[in-house]
LUMSE-739321 format. One line per 10 residues: number of its first residue (from 1); for each residue x, y, z of N, C-alpha, C. Coordinates in steps of 0.2 Angstrom, whole numbers, plus 5000, padded with zeros to 4 digits. Last residue first. Example, Ala and Ser with C-alpha at 12.3 -4.5 7.8 and 13.67 -1.06 7.14 Angstrom:
REM LUMSE-739321
2 = 5064/4989/5035/5068/4995/5036/5064/5000/5039; 5066/4972/5039/5062/4978/5039/5066/4984/5039
***
This chain:
REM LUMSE-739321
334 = 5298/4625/5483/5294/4629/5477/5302/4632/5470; 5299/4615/5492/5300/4612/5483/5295/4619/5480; 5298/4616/5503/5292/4615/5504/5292/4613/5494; 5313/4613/5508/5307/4609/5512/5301/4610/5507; 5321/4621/5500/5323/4616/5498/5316/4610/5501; 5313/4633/5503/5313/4632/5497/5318/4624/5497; 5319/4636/5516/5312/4636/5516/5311/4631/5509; 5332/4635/5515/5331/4630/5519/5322/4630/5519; 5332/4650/5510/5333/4642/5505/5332/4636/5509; 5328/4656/5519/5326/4656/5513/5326/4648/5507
324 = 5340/4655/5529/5332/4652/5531/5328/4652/5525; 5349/4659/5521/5351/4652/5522/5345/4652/5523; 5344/4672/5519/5346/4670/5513/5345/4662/5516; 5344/4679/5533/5339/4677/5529/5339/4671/5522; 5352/4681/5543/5351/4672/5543/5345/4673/5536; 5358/4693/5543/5364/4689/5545/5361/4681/5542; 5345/4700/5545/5348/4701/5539/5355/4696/5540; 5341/4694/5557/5337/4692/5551/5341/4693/5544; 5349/4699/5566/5347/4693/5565/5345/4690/5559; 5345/4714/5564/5351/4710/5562/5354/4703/5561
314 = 5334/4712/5568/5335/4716/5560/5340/4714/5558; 5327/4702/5580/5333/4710/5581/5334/4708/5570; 5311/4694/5581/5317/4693/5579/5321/4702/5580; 5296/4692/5588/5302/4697/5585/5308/4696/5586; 5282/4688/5597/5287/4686/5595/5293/4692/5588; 5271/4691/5611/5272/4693/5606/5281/4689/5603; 5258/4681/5617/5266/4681/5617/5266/4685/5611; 5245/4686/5619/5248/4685/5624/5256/4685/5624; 5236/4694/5605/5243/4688/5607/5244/4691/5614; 5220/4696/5603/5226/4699/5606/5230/4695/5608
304 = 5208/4697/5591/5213/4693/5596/5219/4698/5598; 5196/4710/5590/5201/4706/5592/5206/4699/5593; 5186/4717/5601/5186/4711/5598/5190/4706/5596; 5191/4730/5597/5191/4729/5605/5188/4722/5605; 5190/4733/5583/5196/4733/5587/5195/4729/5592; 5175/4736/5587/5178/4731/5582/5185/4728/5583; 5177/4755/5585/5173/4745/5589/5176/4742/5584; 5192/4762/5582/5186/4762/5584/5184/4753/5587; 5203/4768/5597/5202/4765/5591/5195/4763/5590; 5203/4786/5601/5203/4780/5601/5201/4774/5598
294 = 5216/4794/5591/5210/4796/5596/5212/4787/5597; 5234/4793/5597/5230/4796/5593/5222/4796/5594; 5252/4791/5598/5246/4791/5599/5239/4794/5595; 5259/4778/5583/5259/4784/5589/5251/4784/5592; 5256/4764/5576/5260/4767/5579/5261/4771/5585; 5239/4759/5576/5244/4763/5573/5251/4764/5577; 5237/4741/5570/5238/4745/5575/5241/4754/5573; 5228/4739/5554/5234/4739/5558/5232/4743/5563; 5221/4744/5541/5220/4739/5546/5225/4736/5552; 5221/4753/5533/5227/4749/5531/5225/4742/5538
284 = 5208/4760/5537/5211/4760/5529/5217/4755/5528; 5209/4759/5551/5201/4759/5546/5202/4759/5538; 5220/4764/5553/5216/4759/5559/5211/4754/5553; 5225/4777/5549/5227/4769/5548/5221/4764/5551; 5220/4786/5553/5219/4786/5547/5219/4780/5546; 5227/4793/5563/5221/4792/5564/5216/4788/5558; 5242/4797/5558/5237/4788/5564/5232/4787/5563; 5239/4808/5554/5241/4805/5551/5239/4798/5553; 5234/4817/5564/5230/4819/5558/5232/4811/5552; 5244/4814/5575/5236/4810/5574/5233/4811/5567
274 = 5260/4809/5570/5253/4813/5572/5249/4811/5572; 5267/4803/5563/5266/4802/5568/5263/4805/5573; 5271/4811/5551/5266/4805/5552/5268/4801/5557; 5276/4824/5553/5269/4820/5551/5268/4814/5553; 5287/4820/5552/5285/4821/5559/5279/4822/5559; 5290/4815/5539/5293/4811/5544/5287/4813/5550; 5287/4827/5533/5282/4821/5532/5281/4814/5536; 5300/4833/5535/5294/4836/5537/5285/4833/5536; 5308/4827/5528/5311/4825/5537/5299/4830/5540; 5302/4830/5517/5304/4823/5517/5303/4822/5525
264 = 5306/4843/5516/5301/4840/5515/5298/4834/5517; 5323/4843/5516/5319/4846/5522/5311/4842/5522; 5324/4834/5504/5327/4833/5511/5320/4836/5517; 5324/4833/5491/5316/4837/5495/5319/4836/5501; 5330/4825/5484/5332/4832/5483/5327/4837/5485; 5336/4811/5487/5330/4814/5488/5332/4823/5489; 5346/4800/5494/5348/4803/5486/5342/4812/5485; 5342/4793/5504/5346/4801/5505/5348/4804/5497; 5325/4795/5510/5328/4792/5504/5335/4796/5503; 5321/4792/5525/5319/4795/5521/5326/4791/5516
254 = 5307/4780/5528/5314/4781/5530/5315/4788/5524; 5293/4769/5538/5297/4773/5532/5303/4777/5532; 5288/4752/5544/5292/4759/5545/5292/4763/5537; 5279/4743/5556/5281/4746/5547/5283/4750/5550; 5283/4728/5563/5283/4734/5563/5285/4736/5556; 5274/4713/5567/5279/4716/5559/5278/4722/5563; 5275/4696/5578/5275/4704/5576/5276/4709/5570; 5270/4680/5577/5274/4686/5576/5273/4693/5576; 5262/4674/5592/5264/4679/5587/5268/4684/5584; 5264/4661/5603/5263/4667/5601/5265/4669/5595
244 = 5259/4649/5604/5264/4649/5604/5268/4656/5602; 5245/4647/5605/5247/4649/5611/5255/4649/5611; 5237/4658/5593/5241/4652/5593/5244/4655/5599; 5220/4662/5587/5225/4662/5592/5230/4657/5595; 5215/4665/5571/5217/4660/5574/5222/4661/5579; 5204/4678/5571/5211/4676/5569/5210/4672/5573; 5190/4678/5559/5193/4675/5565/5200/4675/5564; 5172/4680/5552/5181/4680/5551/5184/4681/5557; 5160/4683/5557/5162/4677/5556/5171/4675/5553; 5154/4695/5554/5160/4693/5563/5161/4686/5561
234 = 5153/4708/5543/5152/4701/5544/5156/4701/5550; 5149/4724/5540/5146/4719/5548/5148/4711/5546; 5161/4728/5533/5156/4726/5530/5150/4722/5535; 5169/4738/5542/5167/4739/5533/5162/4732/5531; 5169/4729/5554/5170/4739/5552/5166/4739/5545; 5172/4717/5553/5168/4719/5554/5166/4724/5556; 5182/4717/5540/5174/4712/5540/5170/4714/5546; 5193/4723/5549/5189/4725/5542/5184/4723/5540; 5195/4715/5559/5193/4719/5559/5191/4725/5554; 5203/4705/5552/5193/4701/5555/5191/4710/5556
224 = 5214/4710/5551/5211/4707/5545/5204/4707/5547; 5225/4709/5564/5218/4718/5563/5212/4714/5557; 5230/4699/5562/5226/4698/5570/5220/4701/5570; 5235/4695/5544/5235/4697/5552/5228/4697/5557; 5238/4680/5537/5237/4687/5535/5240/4691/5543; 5235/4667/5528/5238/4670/5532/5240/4679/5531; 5217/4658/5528/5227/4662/5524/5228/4667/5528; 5211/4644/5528/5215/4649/5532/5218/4653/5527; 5204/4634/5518/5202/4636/5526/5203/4642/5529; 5202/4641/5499/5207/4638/5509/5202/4639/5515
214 = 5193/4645/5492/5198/4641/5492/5202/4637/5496; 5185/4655/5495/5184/4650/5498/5188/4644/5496; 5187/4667/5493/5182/4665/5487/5182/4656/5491; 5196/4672/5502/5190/4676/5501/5186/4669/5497; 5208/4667/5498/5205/4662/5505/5197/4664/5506; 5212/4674/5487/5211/4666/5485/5206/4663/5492; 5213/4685/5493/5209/4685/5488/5207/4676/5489; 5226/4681/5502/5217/4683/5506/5214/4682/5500; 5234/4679/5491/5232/4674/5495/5226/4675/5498; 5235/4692/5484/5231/4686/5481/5230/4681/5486
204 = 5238/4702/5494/5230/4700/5491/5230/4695/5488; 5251/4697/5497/5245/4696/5501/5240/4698/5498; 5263/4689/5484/5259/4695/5489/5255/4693/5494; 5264/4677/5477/5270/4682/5477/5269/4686/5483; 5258/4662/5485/5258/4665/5482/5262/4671/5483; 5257/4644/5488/5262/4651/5489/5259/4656/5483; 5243/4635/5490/5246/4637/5483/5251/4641/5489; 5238/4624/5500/5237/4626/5494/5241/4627/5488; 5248/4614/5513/5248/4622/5507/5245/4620/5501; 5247/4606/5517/5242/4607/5517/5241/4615/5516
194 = 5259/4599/5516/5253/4595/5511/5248/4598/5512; 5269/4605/5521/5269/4605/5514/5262/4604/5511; 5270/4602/5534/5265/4608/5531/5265/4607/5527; 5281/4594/5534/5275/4593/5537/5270/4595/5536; 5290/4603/5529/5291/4597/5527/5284/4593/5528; 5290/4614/5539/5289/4614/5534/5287/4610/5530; 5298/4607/5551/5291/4610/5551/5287/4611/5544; 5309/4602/5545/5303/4597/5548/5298/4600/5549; 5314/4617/5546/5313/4611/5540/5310/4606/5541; 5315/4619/5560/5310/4621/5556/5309/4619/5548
184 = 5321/4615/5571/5319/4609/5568/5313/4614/5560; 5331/4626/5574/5333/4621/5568/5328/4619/5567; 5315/4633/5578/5323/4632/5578/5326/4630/5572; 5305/4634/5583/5306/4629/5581/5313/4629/5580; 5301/4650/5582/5297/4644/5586/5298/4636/5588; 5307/4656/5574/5309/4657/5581/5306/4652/5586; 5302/4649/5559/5310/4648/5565/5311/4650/5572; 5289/4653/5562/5292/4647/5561/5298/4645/5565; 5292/4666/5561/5286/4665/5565/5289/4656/5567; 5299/4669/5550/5305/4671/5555/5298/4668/5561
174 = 5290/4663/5538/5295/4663/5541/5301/4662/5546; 5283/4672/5541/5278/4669/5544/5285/4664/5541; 5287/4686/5537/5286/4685/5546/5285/4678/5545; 5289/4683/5524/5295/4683/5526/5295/4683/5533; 5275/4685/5520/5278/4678/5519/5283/4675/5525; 5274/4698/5523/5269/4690/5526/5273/4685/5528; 5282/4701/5513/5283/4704/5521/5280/4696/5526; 5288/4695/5499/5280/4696/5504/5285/4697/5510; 5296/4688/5492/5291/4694/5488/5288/4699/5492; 5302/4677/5497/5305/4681/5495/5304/4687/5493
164 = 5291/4670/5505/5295/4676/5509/5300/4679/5503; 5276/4670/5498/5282/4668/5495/5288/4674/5502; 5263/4665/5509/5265/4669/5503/5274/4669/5502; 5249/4653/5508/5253/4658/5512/5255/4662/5507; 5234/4644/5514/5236/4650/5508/5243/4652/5511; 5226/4630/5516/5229/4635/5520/5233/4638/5513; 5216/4615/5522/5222/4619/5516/5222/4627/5519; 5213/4600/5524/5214/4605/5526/5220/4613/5524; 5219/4589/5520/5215/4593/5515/5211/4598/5520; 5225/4583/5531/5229/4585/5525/5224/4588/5517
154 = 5219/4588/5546/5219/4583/5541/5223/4586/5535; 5234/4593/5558/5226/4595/5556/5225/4591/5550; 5246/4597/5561/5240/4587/5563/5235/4589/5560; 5250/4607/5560/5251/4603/5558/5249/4595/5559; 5240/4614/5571/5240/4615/5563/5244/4609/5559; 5245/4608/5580/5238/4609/5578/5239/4610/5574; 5257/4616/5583/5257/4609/5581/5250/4607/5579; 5254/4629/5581/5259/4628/5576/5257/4620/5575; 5239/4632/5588/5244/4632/5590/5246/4628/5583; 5225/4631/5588/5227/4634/5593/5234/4637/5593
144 = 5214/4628/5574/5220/4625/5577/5222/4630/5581; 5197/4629/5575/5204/4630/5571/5207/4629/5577; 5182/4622/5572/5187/4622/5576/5194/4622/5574; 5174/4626/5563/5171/4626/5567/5178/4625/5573; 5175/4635/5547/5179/4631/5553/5177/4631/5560; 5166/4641/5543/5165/4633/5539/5169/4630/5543; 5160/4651/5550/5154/4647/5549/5156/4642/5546; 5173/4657/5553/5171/4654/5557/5163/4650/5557; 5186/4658/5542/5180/4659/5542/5176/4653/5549; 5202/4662/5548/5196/4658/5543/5190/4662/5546
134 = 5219/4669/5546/5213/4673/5549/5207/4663/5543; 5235/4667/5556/5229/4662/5551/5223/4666/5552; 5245/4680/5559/5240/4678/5561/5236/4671/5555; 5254/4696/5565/5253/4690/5558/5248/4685/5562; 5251/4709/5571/5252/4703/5573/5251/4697/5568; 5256/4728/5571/5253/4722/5570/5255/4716/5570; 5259/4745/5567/5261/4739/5569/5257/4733/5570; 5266/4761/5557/5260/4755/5562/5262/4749/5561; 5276/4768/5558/5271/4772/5555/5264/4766/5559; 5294/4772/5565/5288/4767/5563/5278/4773/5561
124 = 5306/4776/5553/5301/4778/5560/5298/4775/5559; 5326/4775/5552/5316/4772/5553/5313/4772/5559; 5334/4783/5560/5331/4782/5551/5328/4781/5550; 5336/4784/5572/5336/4790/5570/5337/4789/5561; 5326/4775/5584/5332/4774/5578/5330/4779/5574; 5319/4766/5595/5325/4773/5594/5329/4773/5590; 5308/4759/5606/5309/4762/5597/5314/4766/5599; 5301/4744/5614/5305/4751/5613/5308/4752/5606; 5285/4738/5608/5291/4736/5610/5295/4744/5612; 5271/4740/5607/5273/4735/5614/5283/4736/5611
114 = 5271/4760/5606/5272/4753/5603/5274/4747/5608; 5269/4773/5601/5265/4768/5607/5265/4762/5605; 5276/4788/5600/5277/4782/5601/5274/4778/5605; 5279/4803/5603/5274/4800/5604/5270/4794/5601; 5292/4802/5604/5290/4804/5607/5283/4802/5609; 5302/4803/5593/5299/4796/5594/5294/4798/5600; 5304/4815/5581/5303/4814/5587/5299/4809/5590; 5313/4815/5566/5306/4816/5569/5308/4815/5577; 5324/4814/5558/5324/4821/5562/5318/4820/5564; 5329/4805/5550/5320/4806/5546/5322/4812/5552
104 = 5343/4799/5541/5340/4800/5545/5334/4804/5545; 5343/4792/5525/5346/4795/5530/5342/4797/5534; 5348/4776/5513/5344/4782/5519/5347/4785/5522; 5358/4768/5508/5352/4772/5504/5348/4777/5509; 5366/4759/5513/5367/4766/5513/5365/4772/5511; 5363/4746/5516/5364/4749/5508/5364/4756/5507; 5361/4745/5530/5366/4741/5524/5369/4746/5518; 5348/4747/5531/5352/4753/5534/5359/4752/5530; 5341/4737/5524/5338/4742/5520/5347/4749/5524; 5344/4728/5532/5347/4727/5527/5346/4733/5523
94 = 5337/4731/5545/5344/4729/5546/5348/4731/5536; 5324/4732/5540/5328/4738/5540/5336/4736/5543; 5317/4720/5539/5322/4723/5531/5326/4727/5533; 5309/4717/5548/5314/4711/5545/5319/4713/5539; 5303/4727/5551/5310/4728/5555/5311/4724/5553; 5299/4735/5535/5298/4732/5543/5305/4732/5544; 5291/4747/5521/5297/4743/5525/5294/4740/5531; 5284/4759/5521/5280/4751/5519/5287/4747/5521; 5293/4771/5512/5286/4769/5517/5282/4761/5516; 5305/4780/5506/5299/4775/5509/5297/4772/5512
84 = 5305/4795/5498/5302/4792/5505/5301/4785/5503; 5308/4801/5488/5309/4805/5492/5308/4799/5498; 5313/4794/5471/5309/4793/5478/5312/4797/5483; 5320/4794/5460/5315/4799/5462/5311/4799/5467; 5336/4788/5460/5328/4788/5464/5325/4793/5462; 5350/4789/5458/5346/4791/5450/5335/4790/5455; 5356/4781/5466/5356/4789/5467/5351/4791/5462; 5346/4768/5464/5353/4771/5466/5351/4778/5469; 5338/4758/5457/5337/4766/5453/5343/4770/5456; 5338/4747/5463/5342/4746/5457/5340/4755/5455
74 = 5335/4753/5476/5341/4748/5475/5344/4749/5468; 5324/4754/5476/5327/4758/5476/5334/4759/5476; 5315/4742/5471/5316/4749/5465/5319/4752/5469; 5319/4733/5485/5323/4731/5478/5324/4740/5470; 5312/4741/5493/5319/4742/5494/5323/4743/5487; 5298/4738/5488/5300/4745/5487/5307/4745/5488; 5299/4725/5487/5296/4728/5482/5300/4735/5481; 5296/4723/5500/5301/4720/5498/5303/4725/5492; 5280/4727/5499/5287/4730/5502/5293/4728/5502; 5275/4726/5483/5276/4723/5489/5280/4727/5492
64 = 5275/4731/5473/5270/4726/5472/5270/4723/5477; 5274/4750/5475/5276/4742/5471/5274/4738/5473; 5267/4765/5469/5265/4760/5472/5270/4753/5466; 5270/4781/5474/5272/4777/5467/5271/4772/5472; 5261/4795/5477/5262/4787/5481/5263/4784/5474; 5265/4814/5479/5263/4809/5474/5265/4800/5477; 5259/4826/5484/5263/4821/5487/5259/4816/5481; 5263/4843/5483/5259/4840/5480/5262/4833/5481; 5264/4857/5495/5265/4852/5491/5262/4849/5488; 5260/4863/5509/5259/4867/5500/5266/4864/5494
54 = 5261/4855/5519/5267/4857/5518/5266/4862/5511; 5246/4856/5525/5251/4855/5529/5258/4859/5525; 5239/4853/5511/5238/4858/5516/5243/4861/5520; 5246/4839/5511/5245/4842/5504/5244/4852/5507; 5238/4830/5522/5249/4833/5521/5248/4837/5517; 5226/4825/5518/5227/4829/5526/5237/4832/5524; 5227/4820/5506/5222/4824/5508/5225/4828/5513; 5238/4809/5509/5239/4816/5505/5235/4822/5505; 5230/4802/5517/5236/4805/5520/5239/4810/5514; 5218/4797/5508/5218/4803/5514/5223/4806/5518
44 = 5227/4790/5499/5222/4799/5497/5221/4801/5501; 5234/4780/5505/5237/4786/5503/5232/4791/5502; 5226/4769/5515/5228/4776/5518/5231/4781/5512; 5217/4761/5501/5219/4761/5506/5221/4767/5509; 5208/4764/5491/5203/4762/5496/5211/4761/5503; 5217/4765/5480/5211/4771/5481/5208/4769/5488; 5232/4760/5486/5225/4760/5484/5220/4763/5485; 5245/4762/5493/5243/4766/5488/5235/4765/5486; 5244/4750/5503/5244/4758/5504/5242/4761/5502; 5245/4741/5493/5237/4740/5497/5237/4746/5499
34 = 5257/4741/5487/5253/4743/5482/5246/4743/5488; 5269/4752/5495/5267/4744/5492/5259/4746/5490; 5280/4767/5489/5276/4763/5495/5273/4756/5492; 5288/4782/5489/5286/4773/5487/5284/4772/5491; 5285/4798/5487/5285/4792/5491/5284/4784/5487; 5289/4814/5483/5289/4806/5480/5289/4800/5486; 5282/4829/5483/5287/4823/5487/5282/4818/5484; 5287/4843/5474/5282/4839/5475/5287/4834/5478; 5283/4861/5477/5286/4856/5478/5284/4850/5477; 5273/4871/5465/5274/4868/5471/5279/4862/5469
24 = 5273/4876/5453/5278/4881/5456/5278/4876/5465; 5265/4869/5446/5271/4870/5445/5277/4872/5450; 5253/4875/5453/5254/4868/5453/5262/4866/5450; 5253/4888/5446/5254/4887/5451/5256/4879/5456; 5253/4884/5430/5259/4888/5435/5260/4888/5444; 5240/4878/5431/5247/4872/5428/5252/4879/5431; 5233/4890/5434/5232/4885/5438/5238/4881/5437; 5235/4899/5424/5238/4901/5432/5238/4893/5434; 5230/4891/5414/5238/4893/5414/5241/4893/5421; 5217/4893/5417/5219/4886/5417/5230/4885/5417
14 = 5214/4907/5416/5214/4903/5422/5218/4895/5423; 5217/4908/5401/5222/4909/5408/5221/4910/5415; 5206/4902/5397/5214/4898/5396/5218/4902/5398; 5197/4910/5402/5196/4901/5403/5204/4900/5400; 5198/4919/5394/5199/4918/5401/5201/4911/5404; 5198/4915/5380/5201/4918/5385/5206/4918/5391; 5184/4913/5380/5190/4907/5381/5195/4908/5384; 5177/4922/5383/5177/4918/5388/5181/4915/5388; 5180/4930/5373/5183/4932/5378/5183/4928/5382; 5177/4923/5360/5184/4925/5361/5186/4925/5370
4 = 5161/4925/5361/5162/4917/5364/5171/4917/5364; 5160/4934/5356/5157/4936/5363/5161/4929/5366; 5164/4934/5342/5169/4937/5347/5166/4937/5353; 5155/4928/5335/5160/4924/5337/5164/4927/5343
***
């Protein structure tokens, strides 16, 4: 018995040192929405590549949306375990700066490459992108060009969206509508009605639903074909290029001011606008990245590329969302 004492032993004060030294490190809490955090989205490899960096231990608490993440930070207060969030846009950061829940990230915007100008010393952008109808170009042989196309298009032709209240998606496609139309966007709506499938709470259900062939279109982004043909060789997925241009989303993360990892926090800020960080996004979150970094791979260079980019100011949005909200919800009867 005593030969097999020693080993154990050992074995269980290596395993000691090990939960001591794992102990003894800092750990950052990031919230973020549930397709980032996924084994197959950017969190393992951004903790893989930071973990080295700062000899922490970075944990991704994933919610169910970006929306998602303000509202857990909202109601946890000062009591957050969250050091970071990540996954926000510029249609929230008016409302998310509101709430006085953040503080400034101390990065340097410097190597910032975005079609718009950046300078805000609380949200950093992390990548960027174009909302978009993505189909399948072996069932649609001719998609619609443009907002009014769309809306003359036969009424069983069907289409996915997502709940603005829940969905970033939802909430661009939206702000994509009213900038387009104005007031008359309740006629817009109204119109559209009959060739909504379903509203769904997020965007993998709706893509999920538009995968299996439920709908002609759902709504996603411009990068989405660029997934299908990186990861799996199919080129028969298409964003539909609308000449009335595209919304834009910029993601950002912000640091969390309740966050008792401050320094850590501003120091995963200046990360991630690094290459070791950028470089990551393209292929795992399907997005533009934000900063500079290598070059993007094939596939990308395919694309649609809006001619007219479209963006609403944060303040705008946070000043009109509630009324545009229910003026969505009184047109389409959800």
């Amino acid at each position: 018995m005593k030969r097999f004492i020693y080993p154990l032993l050992s074995a269980a004060i290596m395993l000691s040192a090990a939960t001591t030294q794992a102990a003894d490190k800092p750990k950052l809490v990031i919230y973020t929405y549930d397709a980032f955090a996924a084994d197959w989205g950017p969190a393992p490899a951004v903790k893989k590549a930071f973990e080295p960096v700062c000899g922490c231990e970075v944990q991704f608490v994933a919610t169910d949306s970006s929306i998602g993440i303000l509202r857990k930070i909202q109601l946890e207060g000062a009591s957050t375990k969250a050091d970071i969030a990540l996954g926000l846009d510029t249609n929230l950061t008016a409302i998310a700066r509101d709430t006085g829940l953040f503080t400034e990230h101390g990065a340097s915007s410097a190597s910032l490459k975005l079609p718009v100008a950046w300078n805000d010393p609380v949200f950093m952008p992390f990548d960027y992108g174009y909302f978009s109808f993505v189909y399948d170009s072996d069932k649609v042989k001719s998609a619609p060009k443009s907002f009014d196309e769309l809306l003359n298009m036969p009424e069983d032709f069907k289409i996915v969206i997502q709940d603005p209240r829940s969905s970033t998606p939802g909430l661009g496609l939206l702000l994509w509508v009213r900038q387009i139309y104005g007031d008359k966007a309740p006629e817009v709506w109204k119109k559209l009605k009959p060739r909504i499938l379903t509203i769904t709470k997020g965007w993998s259900e709706a893509y999920g639903l538009f995968l299996k062939g439920e709908a002609e279109m759902a709504l996603s982004y411009t990068t989405s074909p660029a997934y299908h043909m990186i990861a799996e060789k199919k080129h028969n997925y298409r964003a539909a290029g609308f000449t009335d241009g595209h919304y834009m989303q910029v993601e950002v993360a912000a640091v969390v001011k309740a966050s008792k990892q401050k320094a850590l926090a501003q120091k995963f800020m200046a990360f991630m606008v690094t290459p070791a960080f950028q470089d990551i996004i393209p292929t795992t979150n399907w997005m533009y990245p934000a900063a500079a970094g290598k070059a993007l791979p094939g596939g990308f260079d395919k694309l649609h590329t809006p001619a007219k980019a479209l963006l609403m100011s944060g303040k705008d949005v946070a000043k009109n969302r509630k009324a545009w909200v229910q003026e969505w919800l009184d047109s389409v009867g959800k």
